[in-house]
C-alpha positions as CSV (number, residue, x, y, z in Angstrom):
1,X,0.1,57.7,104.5
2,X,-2.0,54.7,105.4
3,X,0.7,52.3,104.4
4,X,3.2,52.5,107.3
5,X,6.0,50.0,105.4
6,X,6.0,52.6,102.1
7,X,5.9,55.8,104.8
8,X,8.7,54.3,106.4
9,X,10.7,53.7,103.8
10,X,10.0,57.2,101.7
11,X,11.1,58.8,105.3
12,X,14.2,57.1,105.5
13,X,15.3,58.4,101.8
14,X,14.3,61.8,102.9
15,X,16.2,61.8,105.9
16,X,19.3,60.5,103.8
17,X,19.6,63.3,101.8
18,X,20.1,65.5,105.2
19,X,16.5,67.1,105.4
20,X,13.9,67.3,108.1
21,X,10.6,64.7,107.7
22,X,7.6,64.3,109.5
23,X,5.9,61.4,108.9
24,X,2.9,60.1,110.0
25,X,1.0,57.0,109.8
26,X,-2.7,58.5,109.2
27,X,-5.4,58.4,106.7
28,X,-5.9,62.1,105.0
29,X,-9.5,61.8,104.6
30,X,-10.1,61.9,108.6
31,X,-10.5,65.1,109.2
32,X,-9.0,64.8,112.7
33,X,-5.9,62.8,111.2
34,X,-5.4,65.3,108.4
35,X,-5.8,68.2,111.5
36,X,-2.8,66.2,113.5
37,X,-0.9,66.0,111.0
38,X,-1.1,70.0,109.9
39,X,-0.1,70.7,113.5
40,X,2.8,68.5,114.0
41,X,4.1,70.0,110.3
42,X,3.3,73.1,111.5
43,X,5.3,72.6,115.0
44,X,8.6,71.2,113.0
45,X,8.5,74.0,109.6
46,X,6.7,77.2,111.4
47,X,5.0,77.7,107.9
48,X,4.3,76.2,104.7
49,X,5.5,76.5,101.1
50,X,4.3,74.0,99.2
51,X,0.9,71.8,99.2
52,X,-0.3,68.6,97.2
53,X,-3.4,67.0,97.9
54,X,-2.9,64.0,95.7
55,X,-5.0,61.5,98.0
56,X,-8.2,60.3,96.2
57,X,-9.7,56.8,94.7
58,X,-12.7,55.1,94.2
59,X,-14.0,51.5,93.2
60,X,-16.1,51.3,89.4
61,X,-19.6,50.8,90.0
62,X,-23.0,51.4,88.4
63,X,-24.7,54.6,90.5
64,X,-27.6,52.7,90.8
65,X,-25.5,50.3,92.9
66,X,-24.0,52.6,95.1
67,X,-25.8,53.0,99.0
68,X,-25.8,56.6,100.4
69,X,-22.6,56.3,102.8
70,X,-20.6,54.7,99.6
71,X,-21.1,57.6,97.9
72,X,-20.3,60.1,100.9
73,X,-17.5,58.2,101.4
74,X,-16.4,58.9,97.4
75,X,-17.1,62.7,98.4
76,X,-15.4,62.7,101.2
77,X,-12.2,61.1,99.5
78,X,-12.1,63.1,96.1
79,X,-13.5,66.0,97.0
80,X,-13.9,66.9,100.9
81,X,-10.5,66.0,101.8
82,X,-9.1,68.8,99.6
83,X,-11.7,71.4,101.2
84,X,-10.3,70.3,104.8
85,X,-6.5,70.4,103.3
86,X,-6.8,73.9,102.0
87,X,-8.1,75.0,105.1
88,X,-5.6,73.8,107.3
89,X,-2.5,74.5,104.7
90,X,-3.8,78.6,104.1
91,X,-2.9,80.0,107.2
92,X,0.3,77.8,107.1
93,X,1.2,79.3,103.5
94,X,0.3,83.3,105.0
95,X,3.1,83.1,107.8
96,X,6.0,82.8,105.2
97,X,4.5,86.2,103.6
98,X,6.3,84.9,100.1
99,X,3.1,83.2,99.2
100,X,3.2,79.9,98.1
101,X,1.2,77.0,95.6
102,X,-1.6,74.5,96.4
103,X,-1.7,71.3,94.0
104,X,-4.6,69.6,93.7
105,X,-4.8,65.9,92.2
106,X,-7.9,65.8,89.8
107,X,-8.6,63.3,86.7
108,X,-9.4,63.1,83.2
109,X,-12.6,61.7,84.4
110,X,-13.4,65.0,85.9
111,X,-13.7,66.4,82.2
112,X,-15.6,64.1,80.4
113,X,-18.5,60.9,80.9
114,X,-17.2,57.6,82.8
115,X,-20.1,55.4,83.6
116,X,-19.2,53.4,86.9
117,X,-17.4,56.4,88.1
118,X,-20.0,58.7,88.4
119,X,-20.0,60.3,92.3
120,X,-15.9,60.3,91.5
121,X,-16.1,61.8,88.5
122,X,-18.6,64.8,90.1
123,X,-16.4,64.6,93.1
124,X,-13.1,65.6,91.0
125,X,-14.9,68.2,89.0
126,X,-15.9,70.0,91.9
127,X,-12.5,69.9,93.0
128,X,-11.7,71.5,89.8
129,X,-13.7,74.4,89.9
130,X,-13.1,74.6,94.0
131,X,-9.2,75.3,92.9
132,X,-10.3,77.5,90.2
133,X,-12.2,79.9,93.0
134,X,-9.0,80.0,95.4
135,X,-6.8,80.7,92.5
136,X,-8.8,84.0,92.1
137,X,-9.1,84.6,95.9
138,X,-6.1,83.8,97.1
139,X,-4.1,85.2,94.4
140,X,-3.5,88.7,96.0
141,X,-1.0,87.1,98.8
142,X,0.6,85.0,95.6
143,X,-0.5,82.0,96.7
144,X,-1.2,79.9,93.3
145,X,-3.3,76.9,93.0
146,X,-3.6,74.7,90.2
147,X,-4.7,71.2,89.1
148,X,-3.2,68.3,87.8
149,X,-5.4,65.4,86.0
150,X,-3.9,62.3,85.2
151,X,-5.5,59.3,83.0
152,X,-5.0,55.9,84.2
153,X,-1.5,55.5,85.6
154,X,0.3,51.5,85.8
155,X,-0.4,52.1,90.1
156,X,-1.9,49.0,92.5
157,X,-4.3,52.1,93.1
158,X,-5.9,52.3,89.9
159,X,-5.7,48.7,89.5
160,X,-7.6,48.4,92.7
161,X,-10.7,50.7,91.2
162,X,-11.4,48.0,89.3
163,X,-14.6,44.8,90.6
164,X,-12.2,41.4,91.4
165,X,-14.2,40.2,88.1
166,X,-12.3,43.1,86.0
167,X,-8.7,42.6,88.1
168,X,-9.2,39.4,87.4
169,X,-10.0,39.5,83.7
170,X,-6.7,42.2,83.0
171,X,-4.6,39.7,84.8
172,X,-5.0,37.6,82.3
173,X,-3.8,39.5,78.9
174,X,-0.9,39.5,77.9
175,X,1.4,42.5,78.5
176,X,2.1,42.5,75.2
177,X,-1.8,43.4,74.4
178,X,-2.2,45.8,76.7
179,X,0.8,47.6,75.1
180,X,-1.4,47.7,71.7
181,X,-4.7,49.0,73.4
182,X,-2.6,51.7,75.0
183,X,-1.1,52.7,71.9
184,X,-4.7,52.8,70.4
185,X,-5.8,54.8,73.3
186,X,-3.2,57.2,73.9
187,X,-2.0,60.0,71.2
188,X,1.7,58.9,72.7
189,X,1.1,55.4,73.0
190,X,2.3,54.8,76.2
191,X,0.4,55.8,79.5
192,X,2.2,58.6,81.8
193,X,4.3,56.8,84.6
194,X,4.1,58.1,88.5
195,X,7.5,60.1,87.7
196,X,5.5,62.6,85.1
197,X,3.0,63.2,87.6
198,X,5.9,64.2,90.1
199,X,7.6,66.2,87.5
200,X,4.4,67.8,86.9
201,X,3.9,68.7,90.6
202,X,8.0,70.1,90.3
203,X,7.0,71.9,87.2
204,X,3.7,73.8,89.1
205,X,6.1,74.2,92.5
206,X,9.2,75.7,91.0
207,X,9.4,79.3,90.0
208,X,9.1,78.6,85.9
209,X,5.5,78.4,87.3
210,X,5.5,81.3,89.3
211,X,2.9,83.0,86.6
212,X,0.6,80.0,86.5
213,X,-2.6,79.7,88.6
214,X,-6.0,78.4,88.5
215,X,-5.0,75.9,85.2
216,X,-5.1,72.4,84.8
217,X,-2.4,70.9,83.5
218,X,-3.8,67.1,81.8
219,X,-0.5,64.3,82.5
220,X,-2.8,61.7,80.0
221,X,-0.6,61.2,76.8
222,X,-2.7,63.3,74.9
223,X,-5.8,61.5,75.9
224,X,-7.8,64.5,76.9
225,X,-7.3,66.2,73.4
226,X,-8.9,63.7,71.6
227,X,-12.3,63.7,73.9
């Protein structure tokens, strides 16, 4: 993680419940972070079982606006971290010889239009389809890899997407209308929280799973059936 307090703190709770951590303060999409950290895991576990690659983001802004490096640097995040992730984690997942599961954050954006999120949105559907392909090739050693695409979560993330003119401008409704737009917006009324996701990722990891690869499971509320 890039955020050394929130690292910190998720480490300690780990270690509390008696299990080995390794923790390191490093940003995923360097590809020499992301290879440091693969071989320190790899020094303390001997092998991997289990992989998310739930880093990703972006800031909403017309194409048009966007400068060449700005939109690498969306490619990179959403889509080229995950490429350098899987190949670090596969030979990781082969030494157990049990197999294993990659998890892959996507986003409804991925399946549908979003103007102002356009290289992310490209960037997340080729992650997609990327997951799809090592589903079928990687299959035969029962390593599974699926996808799971959120809507917009309540995260500082996703509130950080936004211009400061937009934060600025949802700062100021009231909670209370944002709880009727969401209940227009959402089948459920109510926008998944960041414990679904994780009981998603639980779902795909766990052996009631153990049949499922290459599908996408969609953590919206119900959003993506009515698009």
């Amino acid at each position: 993680d890039v955020d050394s307090t929130a690292l910190m703190s998720t480490k300690a709770e780990v270690a509390a419940l008696g299990r080995r951590v390794v923790a390191e303060v490093a940003d995923a999409t360097d590809p020499a972070a992301l290879r440091r950290f693969y071989l320190a895991a790899g020094d303390a576990f001997g092998h991997a079982d289990i992989v998310v690659n739930v880093v990703g983001g972006v800031l909403m802004q017309p194409f048009i606006e966007k400068t060449p490096g700005a939109c690498a640097e969306d490619i990179q995040r959403n889509y080229g971290y995950v490429l350098d992730s899987t190949r670090l984690a596969v030979p990781l997942l082969r030494k157990s010889g049990r197999g294993g599961c990659i998890i892959n954050f996507t986003t409804i954006e991925a399946h549908r239009g979003a103007g102002g999120f356009a290289v992310y949105a490209g960037a997340k559907a080729a992650t997609t389809n990327f997951s799809k392909a090592m589903a079928w090739e990687l299959g035969p050693e029962r390593i599974r890899v699926n996808v799971i695409a959120p809507d917009t979560t309540p995260s500082e993330g996703n509130r950080k997407a936004l211009p400061p003119q937009l934060q600025a401008a949802n700062d100021a409704v009231p909670p209370e209308w944002w709880g009727k737009a969401m209940q227009m917006y959402i089948p459920l009324g109510v926008p998944p929280s960041r414990e679904d996701l994780a009981n998603a990722v639980l779902f795909l990891a766990s052996d009631l799973a153990k049949s499922i690869t290459g599908q996408v499971i969609h953590v919206d509320g119900g959003v993506h059936a009515v698009h």
